[in-house]
N, C-alpha and C positions, 0 to 999 in steps of 0.2 A: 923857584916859584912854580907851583902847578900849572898848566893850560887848562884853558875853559873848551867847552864844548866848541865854540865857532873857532879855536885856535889850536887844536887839534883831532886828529882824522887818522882811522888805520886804514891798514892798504886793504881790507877785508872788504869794508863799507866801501870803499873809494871805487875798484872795481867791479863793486855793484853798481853803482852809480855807473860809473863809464858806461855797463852795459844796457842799464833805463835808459841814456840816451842815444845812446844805438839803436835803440827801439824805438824812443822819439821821434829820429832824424828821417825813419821810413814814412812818416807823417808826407815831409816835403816832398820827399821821392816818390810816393806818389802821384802829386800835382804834374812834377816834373812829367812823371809816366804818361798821364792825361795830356797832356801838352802834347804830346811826343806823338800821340794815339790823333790826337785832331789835328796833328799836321800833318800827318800819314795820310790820314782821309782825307783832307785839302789835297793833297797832291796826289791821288788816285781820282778825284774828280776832276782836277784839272786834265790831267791824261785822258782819261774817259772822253772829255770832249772835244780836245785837241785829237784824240783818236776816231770819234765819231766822224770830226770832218772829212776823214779819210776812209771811211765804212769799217771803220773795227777791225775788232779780229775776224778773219774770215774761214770759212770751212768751202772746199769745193765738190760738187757732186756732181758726177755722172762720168760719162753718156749714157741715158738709160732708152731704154725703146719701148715706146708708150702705144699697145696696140688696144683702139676702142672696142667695144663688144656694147653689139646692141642683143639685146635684151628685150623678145617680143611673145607677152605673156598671154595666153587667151583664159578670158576672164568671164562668167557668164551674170550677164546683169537682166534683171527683174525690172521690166515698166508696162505701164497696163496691161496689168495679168499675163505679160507673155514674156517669155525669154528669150535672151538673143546672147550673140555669143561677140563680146569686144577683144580686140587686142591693145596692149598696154605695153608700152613703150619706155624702157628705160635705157643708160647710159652705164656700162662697165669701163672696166681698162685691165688691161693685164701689162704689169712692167716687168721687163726683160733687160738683164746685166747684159755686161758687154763677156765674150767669153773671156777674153784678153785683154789688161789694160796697163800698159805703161805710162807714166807722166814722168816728164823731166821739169822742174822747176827750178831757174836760176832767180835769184831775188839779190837785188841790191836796195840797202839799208839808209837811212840818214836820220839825227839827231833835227828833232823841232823844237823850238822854244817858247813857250809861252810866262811871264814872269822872272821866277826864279824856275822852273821847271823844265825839263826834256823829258820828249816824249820819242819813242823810236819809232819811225816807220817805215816801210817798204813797197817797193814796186816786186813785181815775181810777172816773170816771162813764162805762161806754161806753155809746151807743147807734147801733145801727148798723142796715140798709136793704138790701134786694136782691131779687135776682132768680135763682128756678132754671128752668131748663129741663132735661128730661129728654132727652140727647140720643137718636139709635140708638146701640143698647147690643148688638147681634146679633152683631158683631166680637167683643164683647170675652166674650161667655158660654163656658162652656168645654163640650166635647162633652157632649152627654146631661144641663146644665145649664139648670136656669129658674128664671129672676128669682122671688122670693117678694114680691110686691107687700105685700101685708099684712102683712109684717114691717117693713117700710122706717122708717127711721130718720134725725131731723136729730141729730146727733152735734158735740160744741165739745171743745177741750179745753186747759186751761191749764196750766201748769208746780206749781199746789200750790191743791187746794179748797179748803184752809183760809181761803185768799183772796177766797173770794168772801162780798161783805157783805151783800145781798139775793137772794133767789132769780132766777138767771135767766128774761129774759122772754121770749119771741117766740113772735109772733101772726103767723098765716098771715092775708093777705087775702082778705074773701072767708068768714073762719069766727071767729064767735063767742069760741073759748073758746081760751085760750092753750096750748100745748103744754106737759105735765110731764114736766121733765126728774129722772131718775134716773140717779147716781155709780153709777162700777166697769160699764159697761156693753161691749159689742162693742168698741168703740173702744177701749178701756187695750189689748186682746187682738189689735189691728192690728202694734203695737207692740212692742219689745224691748228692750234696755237704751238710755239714751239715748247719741247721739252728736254731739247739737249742740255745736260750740265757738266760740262768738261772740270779735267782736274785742277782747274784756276778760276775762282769766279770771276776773272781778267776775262772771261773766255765766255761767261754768260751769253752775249748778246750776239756770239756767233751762229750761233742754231738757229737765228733767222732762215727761213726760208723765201727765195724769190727765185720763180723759174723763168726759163727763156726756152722756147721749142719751135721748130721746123718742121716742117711735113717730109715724109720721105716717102716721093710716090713708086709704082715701081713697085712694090714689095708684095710677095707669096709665100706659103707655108713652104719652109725648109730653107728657106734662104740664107743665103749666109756671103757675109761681105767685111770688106776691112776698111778702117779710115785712118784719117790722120787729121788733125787739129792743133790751134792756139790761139790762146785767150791771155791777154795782158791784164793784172790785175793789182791796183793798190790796198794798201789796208795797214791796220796799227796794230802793233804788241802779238800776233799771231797768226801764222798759217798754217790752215789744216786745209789733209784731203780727204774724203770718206772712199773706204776702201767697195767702190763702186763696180768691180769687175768681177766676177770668178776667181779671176786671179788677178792681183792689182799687183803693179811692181812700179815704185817709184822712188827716183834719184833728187836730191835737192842741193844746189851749189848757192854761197852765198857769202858776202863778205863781212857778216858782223861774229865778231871772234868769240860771241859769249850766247850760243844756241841753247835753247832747254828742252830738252825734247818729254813733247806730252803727246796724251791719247792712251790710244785701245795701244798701239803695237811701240814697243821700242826700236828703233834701226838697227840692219842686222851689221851695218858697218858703218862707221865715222872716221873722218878724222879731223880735227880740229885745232888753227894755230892762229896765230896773232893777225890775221890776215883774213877770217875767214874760216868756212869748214863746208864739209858734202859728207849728207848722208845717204844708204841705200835702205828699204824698206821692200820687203818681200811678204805679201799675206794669202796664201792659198785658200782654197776657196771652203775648203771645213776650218778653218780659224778664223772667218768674219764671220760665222754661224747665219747669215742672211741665204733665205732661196736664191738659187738663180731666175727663178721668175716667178711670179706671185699675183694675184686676183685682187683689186683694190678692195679693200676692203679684210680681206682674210690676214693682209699683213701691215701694221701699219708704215710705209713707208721712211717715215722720222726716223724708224729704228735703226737705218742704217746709218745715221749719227752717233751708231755707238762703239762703229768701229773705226771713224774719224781718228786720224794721227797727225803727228805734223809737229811743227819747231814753235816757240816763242822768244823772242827778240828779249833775252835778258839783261838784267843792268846789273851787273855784280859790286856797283858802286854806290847803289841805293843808301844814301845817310841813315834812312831814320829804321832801315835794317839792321844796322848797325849801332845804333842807338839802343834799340829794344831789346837788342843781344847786351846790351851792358848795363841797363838796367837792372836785366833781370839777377845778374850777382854784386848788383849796386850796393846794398845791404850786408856781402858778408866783404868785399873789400874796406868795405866803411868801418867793420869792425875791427877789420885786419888793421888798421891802420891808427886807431883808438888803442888797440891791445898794444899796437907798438911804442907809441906815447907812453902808455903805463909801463910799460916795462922799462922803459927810461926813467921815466918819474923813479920807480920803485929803486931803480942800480944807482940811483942818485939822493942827493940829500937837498936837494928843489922841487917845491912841490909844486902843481899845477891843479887849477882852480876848474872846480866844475867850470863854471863860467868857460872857461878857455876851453876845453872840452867840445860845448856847445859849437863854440864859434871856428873849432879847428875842424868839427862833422860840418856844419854849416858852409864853409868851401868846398868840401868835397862832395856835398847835394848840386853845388853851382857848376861845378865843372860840367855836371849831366845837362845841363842844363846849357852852357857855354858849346856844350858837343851840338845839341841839337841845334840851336844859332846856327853855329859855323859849319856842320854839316851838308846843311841847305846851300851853301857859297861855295865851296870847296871838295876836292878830295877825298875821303875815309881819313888816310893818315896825315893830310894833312889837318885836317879838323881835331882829329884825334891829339895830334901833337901839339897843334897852339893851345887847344886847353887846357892839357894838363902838363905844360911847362908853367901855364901862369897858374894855377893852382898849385902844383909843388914847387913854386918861387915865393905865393906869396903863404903858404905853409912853413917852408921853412923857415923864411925872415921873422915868422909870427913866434917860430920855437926857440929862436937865437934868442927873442925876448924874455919867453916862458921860462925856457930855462938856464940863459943868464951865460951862455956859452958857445959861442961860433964854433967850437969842435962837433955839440951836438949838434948844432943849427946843418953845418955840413953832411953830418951823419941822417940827419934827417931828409935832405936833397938824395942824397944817394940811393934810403931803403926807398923815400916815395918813387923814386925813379923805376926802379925796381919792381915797384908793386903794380904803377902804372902801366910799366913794361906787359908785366904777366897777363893783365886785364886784357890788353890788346891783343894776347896772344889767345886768350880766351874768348874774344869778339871773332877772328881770323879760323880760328881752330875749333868751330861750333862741334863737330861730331864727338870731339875729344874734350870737350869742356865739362865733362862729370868726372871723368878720370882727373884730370889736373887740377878743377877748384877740389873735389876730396882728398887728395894727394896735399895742396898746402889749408886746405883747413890742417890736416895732421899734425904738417911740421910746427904749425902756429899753434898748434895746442902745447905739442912736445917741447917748444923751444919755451912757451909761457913757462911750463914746468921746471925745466931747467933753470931757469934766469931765477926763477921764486921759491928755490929750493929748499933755502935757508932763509927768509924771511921768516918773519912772527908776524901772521895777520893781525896777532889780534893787539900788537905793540901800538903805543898810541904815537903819532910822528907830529913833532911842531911845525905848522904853517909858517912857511917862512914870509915875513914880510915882502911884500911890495916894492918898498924902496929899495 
């Protein structure tokens, strides 16, 4: 007896079909993606303000040496028909690097919890060592302008005071009694809105500027003197320092094992283990391309945010990093995994029903889906593993049905195992995941070829009943 249309199907049509719904199924994986995307940003704002409570990410600047220059201009004014000759009074500054700047920075780490979320933050012990020299400064005064020595000023300034845990210290050599510093000084008023943009916009709200300055009496053209200083300071997700010196040379110890080093410079040496890591950073003074001393005005001061370096507190456990790395080959495993089906279907004389199809892509959208859930709760791998055990469990049970046979039902457990595997391996192994998903698209073409070698697409195949 012939077959009717709805009672039989070649394999030609069939694996077009397969592939319409392959194309369908990135419908939900999208949603899924959207999902994934607003809980990323949910949990970048919740850090953001669990990190605010602790002043952010921070950047450190100075010691700089803030000498006023008044500025007394004769100016000739016209009042009843006569002239007279006024002087007009203004306000300069000339800042001046330190010659020599070493900072040591030890930071210890700890995990906050707000929700389901962790946010990392830190304390950092700095103390740091140098040297100024006052260069000739003749060049840079400006007409009818004179240095005000007895106003001069050591000036620092960091991205938010709230951060600082003991009062800064530094002691000139050479003098008894430590310099007091006083907030809201000349220094915040060098300045304008900020415009530093580091290589993480984690790191946006660090180019805050807030300065703190002390008078430094005592001081004459040529002078030259050394200090020493520490300042204790908290902050969240990063620490920078601006390469403040001539030459700036800084060391960093710290116990959290997963350091990301951002900025202008890389460290000229690291090492880094499960416990921890210290780095060393050397920047001489034609590589932060900054004057060593400069006219407010002629340079804008901010810009030495642009040679800012320093570590951020990485989380290499982040779920929904991880998620969006698997996504993004959500669509050709889905396929891989539908070609595999058919090639089963086709080596067999049971057929499987669009419908089933539908509903065997439609578990493998939930699993993305189940990852991001449990990602939030757990692990990487362990998130990784609960879902797609109960995906390729309740897969294969679904195939022992389909097609009528616990040999393939197991054989189905196995390849998904396998295919699950390789994903993981391709979420883990980011740099190299062009190379390996090209690599088995290949084999999945070559082995489709093989397996359908001998087939007749255009043979018509009877639906085999239900019952």
């Amino acid at each position: 007896m012939a077959q009717s249309p709805l009672q039989a199907r070649s394999l030609g049509l069939k694996i077009l079909a397969v592939g319409l719904i392959v194309l369908l199924l990135s419908i939900p994986l999208m949603f899924v993606n959207f999902l994934s995307w607003e809980r990323a940003g949910r949990a970048d704002s919740v850090r953001a303000e669990v990190g605010e409570t602790y002043g952010g990410s921070q950047i450190f600047r100075g010691p700089y040496l803030i000498l006023p220059v008044l500025v007394e201009t004769p100016i000739q004014v016209r009042e009843d028909g006569e002239t007279r000759e006024e002087i007009r009074r203004s306000q300069e500054a000339i800042i001046v690097s330190a010659d020599q700047l070493n900072i040591n920075m030890n930071q210890t780490s700890e995990i906050r919890r707000r929700a389901i979320y962790d946010v990392a933050v830190f304390n950092a012990d700095l103390s740091f060592t140098g040297q100024f020299s006052v260069p000739e400064l003749t060049a840079m005064i400006p007409a009818n302008g004179t240095i005000q020595w007895q106003g001069a000023e050591i000036a620092f300034a960091i991205s938010d005071l709230r951060t600082i845990g003991d009062d800064l210290i530094f002691e000139i050599e050479g003098r008894t009694t430590p310099l007091i510093f006083e907030p809201g000084t000349r220094f915040d008023r060098l300045v304008g809105a900020p415009t530093f943009n580091a290589a993480s916009a984690q790191l946006a709200n660090s180019g805050r500027w807030q300065g703190v300055a002390a008078p430094l009496s005592g001081l004459s053209a040529g002078a030259n003197f050394s200090f020493t200083g520490r300042l204790e300071l908290t902050g969240a997700d990063a620490l920078m320092v601006a390469a403040s010196g001539r030459n700036t040379n800084v060391s960093v110890q710290s116990d959290w094992p997963h350091p990301s080093f951002v900025g202008a410079y890389l460290p000229e040496g690291r090492e880094i283990s499960s416990t921890g890591f210290n780095a060393q950073w050397q920047v001489p003074y034609l590589a932060r391309g900054v004057p060593g001393a400069w006219l407010q005005g002629e340079f804008d001061v901010r810009d030495v945010d642009r040679t800012a370096f320093g570590v951020r507190l990485f989380t290499p456990t982040d779920g929904y990093t991880s998620v969006s790395r698997s996504l993004k080959y959500a669509i050709f495993f889905i396929g891989f995994l539908m070609l595999m089906f058919f090639l089963i279907e086709a080596a067999s004389k049971d057929r499987v029903h669009a419908a089933q199809y539908i509903l065997i892509g439609l578990a493998q959208v939930v699993f993305y889906l189940l990852l991001l859930a449990f990602s939030e709760h757990m692990a990487t791998f362990a998130a990784y593993f609960t879902a797609s055990m109960a995906t390729i469990s309740v897969t294969s049970l679904y195939a022992v049905t389909a097609f009528r046979s616990k040999a393939r039902g197991m054989a189905t457990f196995a390849v998904l195992g396998v295919i699950y595997a390789m994903q993981y391996a391709l979420v883990l192994l980011e740099d190299y995941a062009l190379l390996i998903g090209a690599v088995l698209a290949f084999f999945a073409v070559a082995l489709t070829m093989y397996v359908t070698r001998r087939l007749n697409w255009y043979e018509l195949v009877p639906e085999k009943s239900a019952s």
